[in-house]
N, C-alpha and C positions, 0 to 999 in steps of 0.2 A: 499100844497096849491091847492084849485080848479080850475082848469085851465080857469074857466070860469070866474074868478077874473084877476081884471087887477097886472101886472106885469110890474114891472120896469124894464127896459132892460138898461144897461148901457154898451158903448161902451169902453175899454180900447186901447189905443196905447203905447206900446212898442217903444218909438223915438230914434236916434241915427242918426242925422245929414239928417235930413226930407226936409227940406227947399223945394229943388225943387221936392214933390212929395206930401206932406203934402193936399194942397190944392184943389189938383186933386181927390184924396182921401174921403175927405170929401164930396167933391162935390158930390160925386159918390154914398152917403149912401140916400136911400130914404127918403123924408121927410117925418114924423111920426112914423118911424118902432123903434125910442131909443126914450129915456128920458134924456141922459147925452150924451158927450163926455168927457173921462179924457184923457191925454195923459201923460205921464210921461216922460221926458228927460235925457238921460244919459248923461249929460256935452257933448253936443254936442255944436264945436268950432262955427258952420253957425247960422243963423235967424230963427231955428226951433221952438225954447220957444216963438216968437216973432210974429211969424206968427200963431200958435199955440194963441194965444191974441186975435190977429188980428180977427180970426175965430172965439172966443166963447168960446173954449172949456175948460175944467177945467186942468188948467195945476198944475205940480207938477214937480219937480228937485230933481236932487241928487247933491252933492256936487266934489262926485268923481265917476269916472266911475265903475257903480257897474257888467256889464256884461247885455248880454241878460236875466240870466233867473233872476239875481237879479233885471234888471227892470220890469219884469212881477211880482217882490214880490211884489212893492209897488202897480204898476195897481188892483194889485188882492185885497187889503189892503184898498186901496182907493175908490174901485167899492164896497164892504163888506160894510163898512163905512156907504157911501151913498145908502143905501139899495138897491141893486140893488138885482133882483130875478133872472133876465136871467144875464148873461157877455160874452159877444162880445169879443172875441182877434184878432182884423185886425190891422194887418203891416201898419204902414202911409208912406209905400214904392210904395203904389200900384197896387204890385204884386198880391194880392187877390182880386175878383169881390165884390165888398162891395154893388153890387145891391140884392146880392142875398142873404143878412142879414136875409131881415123878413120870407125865405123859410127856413133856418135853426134854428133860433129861434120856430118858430112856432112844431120844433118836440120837444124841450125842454119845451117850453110853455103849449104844449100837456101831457108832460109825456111821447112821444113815447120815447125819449132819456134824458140822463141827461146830454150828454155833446156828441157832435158834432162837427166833422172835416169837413173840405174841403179838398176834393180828386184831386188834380190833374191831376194826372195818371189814364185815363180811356182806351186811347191803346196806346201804344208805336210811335206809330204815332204821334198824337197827341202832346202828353209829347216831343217829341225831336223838331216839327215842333213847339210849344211851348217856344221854347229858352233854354229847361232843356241840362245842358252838358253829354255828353252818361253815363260818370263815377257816374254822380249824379242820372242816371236813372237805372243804374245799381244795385248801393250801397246802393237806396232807394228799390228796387224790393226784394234785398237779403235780407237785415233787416228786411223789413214791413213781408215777411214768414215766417221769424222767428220770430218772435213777438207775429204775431196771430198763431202760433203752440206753443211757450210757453204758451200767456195767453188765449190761445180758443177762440181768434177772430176772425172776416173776413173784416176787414179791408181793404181798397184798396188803403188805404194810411197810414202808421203810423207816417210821418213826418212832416206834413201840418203845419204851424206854422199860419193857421186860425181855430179857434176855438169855440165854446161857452158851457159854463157851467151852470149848475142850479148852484143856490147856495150855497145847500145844498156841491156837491161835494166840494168846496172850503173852508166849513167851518169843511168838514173832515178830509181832507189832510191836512199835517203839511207841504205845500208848501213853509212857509219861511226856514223850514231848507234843502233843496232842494238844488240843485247847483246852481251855480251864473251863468253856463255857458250855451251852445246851449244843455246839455243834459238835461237840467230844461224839456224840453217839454216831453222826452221820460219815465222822472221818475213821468211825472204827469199822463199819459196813464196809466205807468204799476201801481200806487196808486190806481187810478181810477178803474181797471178790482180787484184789492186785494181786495178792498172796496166794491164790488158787485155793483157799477152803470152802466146804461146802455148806453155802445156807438154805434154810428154808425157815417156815414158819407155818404156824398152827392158830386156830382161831379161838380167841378170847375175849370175852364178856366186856363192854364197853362201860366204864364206871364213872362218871362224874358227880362231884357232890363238893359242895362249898370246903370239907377238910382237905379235900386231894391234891395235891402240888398241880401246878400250869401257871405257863407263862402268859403274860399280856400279848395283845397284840402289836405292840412295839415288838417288842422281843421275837415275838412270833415270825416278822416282817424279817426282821435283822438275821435271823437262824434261817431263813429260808434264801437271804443273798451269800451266807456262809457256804451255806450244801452245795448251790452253785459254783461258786470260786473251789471246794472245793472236789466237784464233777470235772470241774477247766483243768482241773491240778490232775486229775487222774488221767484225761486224753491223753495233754501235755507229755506226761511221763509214759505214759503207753506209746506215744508217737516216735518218743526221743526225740523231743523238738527240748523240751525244759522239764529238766529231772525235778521231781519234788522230795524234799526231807522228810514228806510224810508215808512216804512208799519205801523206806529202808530196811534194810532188816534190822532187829533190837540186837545192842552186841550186850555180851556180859559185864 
């Protein structure tokens, strides 16, 4: 697409018990940088579907709780749908600066990138005076090196759970058959570098605060033997020793 054509830019939320952050959130996106907001809810028990109403936005439900990266399937599903060109992935936790939407679109919309992160971690300073806890600045530093030395990136974040995609990337990747869990994000990365599109990433305000979604350090431990197994899976299939189903292309 020319980039000098306009472009539908659709926001997805990933929700799971938003209530008290939702609104903040929204407020927060400048007015005219989208065309939609979807938000999808994972049976969350508070007034997140309802406030989510209240606001505008195009909401969507699951019946049972399908996990983090199963509600990012339908987000993705439902943003396609509604033709959207660009897709916005902001947390309606708050946690991500959602002002600085139209600076990161605008390299997707360019062509400069096909899919863009928010970087956190610009110095270690920063990130811990940020609210990030040392373990998770730690465990983020170790993975995100190993990541970009398996897949030849320079990345200064691989974890960011802010994101935007072309479209294109989303209608390559077979992201429904993807995990249901937190490591849905690291197999969309390592897809994304298999498939030859281009990432990068820009830096973003590091926000911790008792409302903001994060997992435990179980989880935290368990997500980081995933990224592995799934770094092994990308060799593997880069070798042609052992193909993996996660490097296919999506059929219709």
């Amino acid at each position: 697409m020319d980039s000098h054509q306009k472009q539908k830019i659709v926001i997805v939320m990933p929700a799971y018990h938003a209530e008290k952050t939702l609104e903040a959130t929204v407020k927060a996106i400048p007015q005219g940088c989208y065309d939609e907001i979807i938000l999808v809810d994972d049976c969350s028990t508070d007034n997140t579907v309802e406030m989510a109403q209240e606001l505008g936005l195009s909401v969507f439900t699951h019946d049972v709780n399908k996990g983090y990266g199963g509600n990012q399937k339908l987000c993705y599903q439902e943003a396609l749908k509604a033709g959207a060109d660009v897709v916005v992935m902001l947390h309606p936790d708050n946690q991500y600066d959602a002002q600085l939407i139209p600076y990161f679109t605008g390299f997707v919309k360019k062509g400069v990138c096909d899919f863009m992160l928010g970087a956190r971690i610009r110095t270690r300073k920063e990130a811990l005076q940020g609210g990030m806890p040392l373990y998770k600045y730690l465990s983020n530093r170790m993975l995100t090196l190993m990541m970009n030395v398996v897949l030849g990136q320079n990345l200064a974040e691989g974890h960011s759970g802010f994101r935007v995609y072309h479209r294109r990337v989303l209608e390559t990747i077979p992201f429904s058959d993807n995990a249901d869990d937190f490591s849905f994000d690291a197999e969309l990365i390592t897809q994304a570098v298999f498939h030859g599109f281009k990432l990068g990433d820009a830096p973003m305000p590091v926000r911790y605060f008792a409302e903001a979604s994060s997992i435990s350090f179980k989880d935290s431990s368990i997500y980081g033997l995933k990224i592995l197994s799934t770094l092994a899976k990308f060799i593997l299939t880069k070798w042609k020793i052992k193909k993996s189903p996660l490097f296919k292309v999506k059929t219709s």
